[in-house]
N, C-alpha and C positions, 0 to 999 in steps of 0.2 A: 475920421477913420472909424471911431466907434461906432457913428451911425451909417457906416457901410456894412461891417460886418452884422447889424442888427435886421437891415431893412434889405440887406438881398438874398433872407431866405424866404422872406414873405414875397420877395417879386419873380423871384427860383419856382415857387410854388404855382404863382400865377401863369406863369409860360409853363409848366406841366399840363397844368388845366386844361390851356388852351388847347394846345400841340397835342397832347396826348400819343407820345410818341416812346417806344421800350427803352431807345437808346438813349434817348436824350434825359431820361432818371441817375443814369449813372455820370454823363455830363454835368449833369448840373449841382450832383452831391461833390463828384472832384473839383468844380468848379468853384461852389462853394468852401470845401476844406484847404485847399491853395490858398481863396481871398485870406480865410480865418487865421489861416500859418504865417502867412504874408505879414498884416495888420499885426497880430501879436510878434512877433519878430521885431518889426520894425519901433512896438513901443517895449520891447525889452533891449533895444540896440541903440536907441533913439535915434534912429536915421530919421533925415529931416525932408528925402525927397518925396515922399510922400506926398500929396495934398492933404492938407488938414483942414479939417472942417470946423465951424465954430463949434467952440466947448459945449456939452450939454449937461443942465444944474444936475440933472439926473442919473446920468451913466459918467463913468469917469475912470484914468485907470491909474492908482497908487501902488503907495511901495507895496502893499500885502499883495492887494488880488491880482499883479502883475506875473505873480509865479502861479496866480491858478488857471489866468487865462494862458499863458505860451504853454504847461501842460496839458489841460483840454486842446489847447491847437495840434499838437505833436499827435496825441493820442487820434481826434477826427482825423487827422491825414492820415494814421496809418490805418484806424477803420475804413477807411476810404479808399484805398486802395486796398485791402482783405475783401472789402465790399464785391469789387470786379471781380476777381474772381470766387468769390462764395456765392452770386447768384447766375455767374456767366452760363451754367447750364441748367436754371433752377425753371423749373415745370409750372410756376408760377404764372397767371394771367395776369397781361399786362396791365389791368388796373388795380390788382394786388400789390403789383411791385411801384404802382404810382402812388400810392396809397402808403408804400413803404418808405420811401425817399418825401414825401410830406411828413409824414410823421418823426425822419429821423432829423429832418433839418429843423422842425421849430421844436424838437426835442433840445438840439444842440444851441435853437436859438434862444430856448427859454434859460437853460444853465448859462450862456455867454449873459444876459439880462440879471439873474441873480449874480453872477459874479461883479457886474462891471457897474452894479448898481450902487447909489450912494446915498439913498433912502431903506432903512428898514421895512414897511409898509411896502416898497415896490418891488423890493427881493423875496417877501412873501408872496407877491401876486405872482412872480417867475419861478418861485420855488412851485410853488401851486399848477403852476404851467406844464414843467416837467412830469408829474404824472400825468397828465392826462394827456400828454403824449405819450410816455414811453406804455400808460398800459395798453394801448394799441398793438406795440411793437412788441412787447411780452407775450398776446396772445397772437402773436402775426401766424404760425402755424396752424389755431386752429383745432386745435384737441383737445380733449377733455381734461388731462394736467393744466397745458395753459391757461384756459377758462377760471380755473380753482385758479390755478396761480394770478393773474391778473386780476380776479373778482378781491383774491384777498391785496395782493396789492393798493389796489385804490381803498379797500375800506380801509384798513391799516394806517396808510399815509395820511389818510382824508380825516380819521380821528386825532392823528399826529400835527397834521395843519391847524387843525381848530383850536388844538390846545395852544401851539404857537400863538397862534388869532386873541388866545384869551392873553398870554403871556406879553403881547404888543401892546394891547388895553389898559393890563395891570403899569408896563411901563410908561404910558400916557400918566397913569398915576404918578407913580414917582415922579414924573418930569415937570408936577406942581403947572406951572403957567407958560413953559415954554411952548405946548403945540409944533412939536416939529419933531419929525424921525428922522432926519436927514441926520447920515453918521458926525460929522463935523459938531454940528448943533448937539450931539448926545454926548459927543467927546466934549468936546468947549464946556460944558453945563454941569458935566456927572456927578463933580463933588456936593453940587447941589441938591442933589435926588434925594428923596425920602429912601433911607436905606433898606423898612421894612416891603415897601411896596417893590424896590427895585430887585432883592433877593426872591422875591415872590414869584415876579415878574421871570426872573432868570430859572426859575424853576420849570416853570410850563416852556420857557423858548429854548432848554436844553433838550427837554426830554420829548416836545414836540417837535423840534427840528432833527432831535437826536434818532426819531423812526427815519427820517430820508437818509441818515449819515451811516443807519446802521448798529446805532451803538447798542447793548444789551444793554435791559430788556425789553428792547421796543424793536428790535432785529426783526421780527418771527416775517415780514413777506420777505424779505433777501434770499434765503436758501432756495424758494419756489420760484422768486422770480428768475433768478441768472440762469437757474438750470432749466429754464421751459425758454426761454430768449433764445433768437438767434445769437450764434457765438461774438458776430459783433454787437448788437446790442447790448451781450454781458458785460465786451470791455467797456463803450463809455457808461454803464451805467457802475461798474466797478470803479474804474479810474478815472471819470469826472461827475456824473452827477454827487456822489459820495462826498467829496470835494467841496461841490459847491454849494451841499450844505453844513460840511466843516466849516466852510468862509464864515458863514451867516453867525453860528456860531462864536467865532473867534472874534469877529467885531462886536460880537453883544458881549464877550469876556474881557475884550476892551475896555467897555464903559464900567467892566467892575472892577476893573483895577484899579482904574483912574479914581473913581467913588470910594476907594481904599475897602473896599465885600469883595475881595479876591480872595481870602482864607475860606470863605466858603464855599465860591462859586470852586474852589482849585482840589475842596474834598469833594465835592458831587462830579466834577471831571475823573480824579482818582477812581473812583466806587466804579461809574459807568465804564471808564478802561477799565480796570480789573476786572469787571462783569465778563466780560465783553471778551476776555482772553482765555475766563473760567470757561463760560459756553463753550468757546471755539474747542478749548480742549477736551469738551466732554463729546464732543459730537465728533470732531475728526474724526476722531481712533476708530469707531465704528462704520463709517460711511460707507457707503455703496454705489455712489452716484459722484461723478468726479467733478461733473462743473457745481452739485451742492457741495464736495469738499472746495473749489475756488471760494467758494462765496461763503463757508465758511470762513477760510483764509481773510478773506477781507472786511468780516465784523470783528476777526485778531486784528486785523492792523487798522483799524479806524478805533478800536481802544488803545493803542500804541498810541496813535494820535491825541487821544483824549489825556492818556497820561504824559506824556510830554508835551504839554500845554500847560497841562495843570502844574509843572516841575516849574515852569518859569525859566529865563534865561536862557543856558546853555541846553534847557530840554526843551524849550520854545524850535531853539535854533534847530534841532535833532528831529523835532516834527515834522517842519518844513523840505529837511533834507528827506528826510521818512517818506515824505505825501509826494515828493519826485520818484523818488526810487519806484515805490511802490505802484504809482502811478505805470509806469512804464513796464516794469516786469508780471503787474497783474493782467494789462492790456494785452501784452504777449502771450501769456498763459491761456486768456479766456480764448485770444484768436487760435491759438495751437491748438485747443481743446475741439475748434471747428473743423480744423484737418484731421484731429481723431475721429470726429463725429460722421465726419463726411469716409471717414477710410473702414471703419466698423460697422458705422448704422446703430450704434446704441451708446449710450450714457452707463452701461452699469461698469465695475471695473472689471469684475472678474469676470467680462466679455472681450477685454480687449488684452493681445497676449502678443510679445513679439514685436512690439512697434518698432524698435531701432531695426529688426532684420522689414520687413514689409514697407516702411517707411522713413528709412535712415534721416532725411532731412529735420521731418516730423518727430523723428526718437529724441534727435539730438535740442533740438528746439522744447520739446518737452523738460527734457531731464537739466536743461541751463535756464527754461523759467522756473524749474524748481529751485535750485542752486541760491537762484539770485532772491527767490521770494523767502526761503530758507537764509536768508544773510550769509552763506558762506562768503568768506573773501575771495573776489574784488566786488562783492556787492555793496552797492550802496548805503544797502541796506542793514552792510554790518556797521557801517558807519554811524550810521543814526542810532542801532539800537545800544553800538557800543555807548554812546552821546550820553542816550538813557542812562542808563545803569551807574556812570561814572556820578553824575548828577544825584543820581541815587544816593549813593556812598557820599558823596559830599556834602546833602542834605544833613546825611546820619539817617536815611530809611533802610537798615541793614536788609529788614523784615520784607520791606517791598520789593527790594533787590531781588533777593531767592525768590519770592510766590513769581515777579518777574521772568527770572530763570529760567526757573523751573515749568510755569506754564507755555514756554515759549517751547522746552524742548520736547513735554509732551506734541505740543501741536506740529512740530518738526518731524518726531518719530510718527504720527500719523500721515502725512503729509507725504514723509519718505518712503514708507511700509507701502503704500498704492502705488506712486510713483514710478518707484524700482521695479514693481511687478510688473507694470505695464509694459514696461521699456524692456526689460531682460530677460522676463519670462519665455521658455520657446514655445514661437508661434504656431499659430494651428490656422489651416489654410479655409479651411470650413468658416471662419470669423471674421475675414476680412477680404473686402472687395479688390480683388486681383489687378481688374481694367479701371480703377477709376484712378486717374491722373489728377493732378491736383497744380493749380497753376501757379505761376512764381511770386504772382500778385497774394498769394497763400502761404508765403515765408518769408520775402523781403520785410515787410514790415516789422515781424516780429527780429530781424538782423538786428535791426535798425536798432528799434527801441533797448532793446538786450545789450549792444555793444554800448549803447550812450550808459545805461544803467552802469555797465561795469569799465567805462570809462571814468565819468564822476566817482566811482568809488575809488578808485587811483589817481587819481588827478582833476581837482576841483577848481576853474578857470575865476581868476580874478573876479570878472565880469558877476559869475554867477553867485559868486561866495558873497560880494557885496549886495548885489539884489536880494540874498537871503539875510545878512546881517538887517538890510533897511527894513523886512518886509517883520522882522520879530521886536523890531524897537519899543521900547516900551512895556514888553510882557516879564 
């Protein structure tokens, strides 16, 4: 099954080529996100009707990246269907939009390849993949913002890669005579490593992998690229490419636990989250641009991430529930922000007035991915950050707790200040597009993922509560 979901978007592609047909782009992206849902399901349920294919040494799916591959599935299906209706009347030529459905599937096929992979070396060739997909899709419009923003994108990431590249090298070092990045072999071995080359090593694969994840201060193309993307393209590059180079990370802070350099690797995680939540908070409060406030939002919670990683234990487990939640209510948000986009015609905030009276379905979808991204209870996500903080205090980090707190609720009161206006302010008729209808394929998705987010925050099923205990073992 893994080598289904890997090799049929390279053969999806190929019948595009051939066919060159409008309708069969959108068949074959759902077609695709089905298989993807399908496959992952079936190995987070472990139903066995499946056919399974001989194991491959290379891709494989364990306790960890099992929760990141059914989240990327979740998330491509409901892009997937937002997709049908965000281009159903788009003026686009049809070999723009083939060109768009190629790039999003081996976008989706490069991140499924770094998740599911069980070589270091072969997750950076798939981490490496991912851009040079999605900055296609970042300039898919065509304007002169996007241009800037995907020009800066790729040099950004592509300095960020290298330094990875060097940080792989450095740990070839440490790894003295084993020759082999296969995780197993780095697990099995770690206590072994030379400690200085191995903390070296962890320095450049943090802060080099930490440009794809987001973290400050290596964030700077995130803000340009979400807000010039199409609004699906923002969610998976929000809520799974981000993801999947969390993974990458988490398996390299693996091997320093194991090797007993987890005091260090767990302050350089601290620093990068705290950075990471200062930024966010200094930028909100001022913004003018609402998919760069999401994407703000999401360099806050990928240091969230960072920092409960770094707590260990019970803030391990609080990440993990974190990068669900998160996962699913920032998806929501980025798609909702495309029914504002498509209902307004522009990005700035104080153009858009009135949304709950103009577009009641659209108000209310806005103001409940705020809600949830905002952890009010029943979100998920207060669950997690409650996780946090408690961890905190138990520590004895009194001091981290508050900067905690407290940058959480500045970036909350920004976050709300835009929010509220957009939704309650009364509207002005001159601002928004009267006759454009918006299809159901344009809010179902975000139900979905919205009701699952603030369902797990009340009620966390056996099934899932264990696949998360198994997937934090060891940190």
């Amino acid at each position: 099954m893994t080598s289904l979901i890997l090799l049929f978007p390279l053969l999806a592609c190929l019948i595009l080529f051939i066919f060159k047909n409008r309708a069969l782009n959108n068949i074959m992206l759902n077609l695709y996100a089905v298989l993807h849902f399908v496959v992952s399901l079936a190995y987070c349920m472990d139903w066995d009707f499946l056919p399974m294919l001989k194991p491959c040494r290379f891709f494989a799916v364990d306790d960890t990246n099992k929760i990141f591959l059914m989240v990327m599935s979740i998330v491509f299906l409901a892009v997937a269907v937002y997709n049908n209706g965000y281009l159903k009347d788009s003026s686009a030529l049809t070999r723009k939009l083939r060109h768009y459905t190629y790039m999003v599937m081996f976008f989706v096929f490069s991140m499924t390849g770094a998740i599911l992979s069980t070589n270091l070396g072969i997750a950076w060739v798939f981490i490496e993949g991912t851009t040079l997909a999605s900055a296609y899709l970042i300039y898919f419009h065509k304007t002169k913002h996007s241009i800037e923003a995907a020009w800066k994108y790729v040099f950004i990431c592509s300095i960020g890669i290298a330094l990875a590249f060097v940080g792989i090298i450095l740990l070839t070092v440490a790894t003295g005579n084993l020759n082999s990045l296969f995780y197993n072999d780095l697990y099995n071995n770690a206590a072994l490593f030379n400690p200085f080359w191995l903390k070296l090593a962890f320095v450049f694969i943090l802060f080099g992998i930490g440009t794809k994840m987001g973290l400050a201060p290596v964030h700077f193309w995130l803000p340009d690229a979400h807000a010039e993307a199409p609004s699906p393209i923002s969610a998976l590059l929000s809520a799974t490419l981000l993801n999947s180079a969390f993974l990458m990370i988490v398996n390299v802070f693996r091997v320093m636990v194991i090797a007993n350099c987890d005091s260090y690797a767990r302050i350089m995680l601290l620093v990068m989250g705290f950075i990471s939540l200062f930024v966010t908070a200094v930028f909100v409060y001022h913004i003018n641009n609402y998919k760069r406030m999401l994407a703000y939002s999401s360099i806050e919670n990928m240091g969230i991430l960072a920092i409960g990683t770094a707590l260990g234990g019970v803030g391990m487990l609080a990440a993990m529930i974190h990068l669900i939640g998160h996962s699913l209510i920032k998806a929501s948000f980025f798609l909702t922000s495309g029914n504002v986009l498509e209902l307004y015609g522009t990005k700035k905030i104080k153009s858009v007035t009135g949304l709950m009276k103009n577009d009641r379905k659209t108000g209310w979808l806005w103001v409940a991915s705020f809600l949830g991204i905002a952890a009010f209870p029943p979100s998920v996500l207060f669950v997690s950050e409650f996780f946090i903080v408690k961890t905190m205090f138990l520590k004895g980090h009194y001091v981290l707790s508050g900067l905690f707190l407290l940058l959480l609720t500045i970036v909350l009161y920004g976050l709300g200040k835009a929010v509220i206006r957009m939704a309650f302010s009364s509207p002005k008729d001159s601002e928004v597009n009267s006759e454009k209808k918006l299809s159901w394929s344009m809010y179902a998705p975000q139900i979905v993922m919205l009701i699952l987010a603030f369902i797990i925050g009340i009620y966390m099923p056996k099934g899932l509560t264990e696949m998360i205990i198994s997937a934090v073992q060891g940190f």
